[in-house]
C-alpha positions as CSV (number, residue, x, y, z in Angstrom):
1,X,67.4,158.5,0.1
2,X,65.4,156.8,-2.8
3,X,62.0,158.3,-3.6
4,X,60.2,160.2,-0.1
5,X,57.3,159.1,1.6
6,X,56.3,162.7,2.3
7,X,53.0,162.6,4.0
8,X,51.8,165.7,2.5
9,X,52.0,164.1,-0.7
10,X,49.2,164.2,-2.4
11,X,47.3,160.3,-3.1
12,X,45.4,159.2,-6.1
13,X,43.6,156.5,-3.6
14,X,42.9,157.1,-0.1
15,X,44.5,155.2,2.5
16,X,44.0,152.6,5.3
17,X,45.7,151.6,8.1
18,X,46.5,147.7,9.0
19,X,48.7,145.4,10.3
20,X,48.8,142.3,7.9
21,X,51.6,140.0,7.1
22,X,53.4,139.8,3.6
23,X,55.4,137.2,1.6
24,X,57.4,138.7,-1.2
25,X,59.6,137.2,-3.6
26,X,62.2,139.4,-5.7
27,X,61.6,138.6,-9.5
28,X,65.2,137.4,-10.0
29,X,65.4,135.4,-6.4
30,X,62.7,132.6,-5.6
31,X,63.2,133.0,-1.7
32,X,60.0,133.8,0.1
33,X,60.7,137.0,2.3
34,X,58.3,138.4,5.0
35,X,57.3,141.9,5.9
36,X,54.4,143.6,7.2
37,X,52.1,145.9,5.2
38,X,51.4,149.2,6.9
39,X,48.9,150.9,4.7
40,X,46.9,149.7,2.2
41,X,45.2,151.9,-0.8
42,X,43.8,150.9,-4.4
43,X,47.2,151.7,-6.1
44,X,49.4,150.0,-3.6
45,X,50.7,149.0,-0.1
46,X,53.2,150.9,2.4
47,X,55.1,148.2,3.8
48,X,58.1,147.4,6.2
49,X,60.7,145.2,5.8
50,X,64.3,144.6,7.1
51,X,65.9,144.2,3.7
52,X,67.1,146.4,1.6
53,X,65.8,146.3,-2.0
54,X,66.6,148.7,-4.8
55,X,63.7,150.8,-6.6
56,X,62.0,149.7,-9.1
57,X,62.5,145.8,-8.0
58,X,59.6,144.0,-9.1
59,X,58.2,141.8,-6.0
60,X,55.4,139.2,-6.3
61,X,53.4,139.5,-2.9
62,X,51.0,137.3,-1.1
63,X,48.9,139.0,1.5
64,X,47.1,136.6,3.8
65,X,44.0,138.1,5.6
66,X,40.6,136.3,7.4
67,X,37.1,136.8,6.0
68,X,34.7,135.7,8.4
69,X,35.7,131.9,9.1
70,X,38.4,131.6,6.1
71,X,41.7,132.6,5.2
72,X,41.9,134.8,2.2
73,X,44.8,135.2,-0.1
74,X,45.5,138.3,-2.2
75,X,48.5,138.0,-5.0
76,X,49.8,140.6,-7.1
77,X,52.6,141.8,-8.4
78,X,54.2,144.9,-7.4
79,X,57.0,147.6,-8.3
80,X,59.0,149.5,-5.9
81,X,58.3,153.2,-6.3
82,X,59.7,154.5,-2.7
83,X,62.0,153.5,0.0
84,X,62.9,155.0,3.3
85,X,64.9,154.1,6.3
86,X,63.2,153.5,9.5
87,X,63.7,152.1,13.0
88,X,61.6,151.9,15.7
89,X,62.1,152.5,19.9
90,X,60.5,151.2,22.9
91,X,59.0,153.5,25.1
92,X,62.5,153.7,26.9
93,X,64.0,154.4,23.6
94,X,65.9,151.5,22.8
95,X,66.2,151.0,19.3
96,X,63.9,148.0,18.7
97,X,64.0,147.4,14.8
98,X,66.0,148.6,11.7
99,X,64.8,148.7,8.3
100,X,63.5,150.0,5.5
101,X,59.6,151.5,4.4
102,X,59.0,150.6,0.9
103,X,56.2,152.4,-1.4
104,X,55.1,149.4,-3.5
105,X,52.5,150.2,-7.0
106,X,50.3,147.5,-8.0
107,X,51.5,146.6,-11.8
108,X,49.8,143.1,-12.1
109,X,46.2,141.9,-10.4
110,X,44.0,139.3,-11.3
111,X,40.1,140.4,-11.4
112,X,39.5,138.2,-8.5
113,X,42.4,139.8,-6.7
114,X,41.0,142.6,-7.2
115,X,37.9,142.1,-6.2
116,X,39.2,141.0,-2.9
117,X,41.9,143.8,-2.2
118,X,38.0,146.4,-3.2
119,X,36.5,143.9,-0.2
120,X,39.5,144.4,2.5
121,X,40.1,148.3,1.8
122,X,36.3,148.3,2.5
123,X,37.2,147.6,5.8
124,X,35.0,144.6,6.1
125,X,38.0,142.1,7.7
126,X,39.4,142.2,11.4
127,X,42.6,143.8,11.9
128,X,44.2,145.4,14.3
129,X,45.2,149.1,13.7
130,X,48.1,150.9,15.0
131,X,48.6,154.3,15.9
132,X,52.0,155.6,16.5
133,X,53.9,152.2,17.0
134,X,53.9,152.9,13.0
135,X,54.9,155.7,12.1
136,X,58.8,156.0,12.3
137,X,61.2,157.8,14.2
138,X,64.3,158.4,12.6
């Protein structure tokens, strides 16, 4: 196992919970991936994803989120820190999904990127949170 995503581990930034959709791109590979970030904090995102990416892969990420009436776009670019298998059941325990939770650390944000990530860790943008359908059974 690569890195732990101990949750006793102690945060520089506090942490919310959300359910928003990601495209990455690997910094040697121009394909546009999706994922889904799990938490979101000042210092990074906790995200899932079915492929399986080394640590310390730089990814550029686009995070797509409404603001009132618009469609807001957050870009940045990232370094995996952590990684962690995970899968998920159904409530009759059927594996459902395989894949990995990756730690990502913001390395590279505009000012008006940042201005915007402030504005959605504010909590001031609809979303949908999730209780245990996230966290991961192994």
């Amino acid at each position: 196992m690569e890195g732990s995503l101990d949750q006793t581990e102690r945060r520089r930034y506090p942490r919310i919970v959300i359910n928003l959709p990601l495209e990455f791109e690997e910094k040697d590979d121009s394909s546009l991936r999706g994922a889904m970030v799990v938490n979101a904090g000042a210092g990074g995102f906790l995200i899932e994803s079915t492929r399986n990416i080394p640590v310390g892969t730089e990814l550029s990420i686009t995070l797509l989120f409404s603001k009132e009436f618009e469609l807001i776009d957050f870009k940045a670019v990232t370094k995996i820190v952590r990684k962690e298998p995970c899968s998920k059941e159904n409530s009759k325990g059927n594996q459902v999904w395989e894949g990995y939770l990756y730690g990502l650390e913001f390395i590279e944000i505009l000012d008006e990127d940042r201005w915007k990530l402030n504005w959605l860790l504010g909590g001031n943008f609809e979303f949908e949170e999730i209780f245990s359908t996230l966290f991961c059974q192994s």
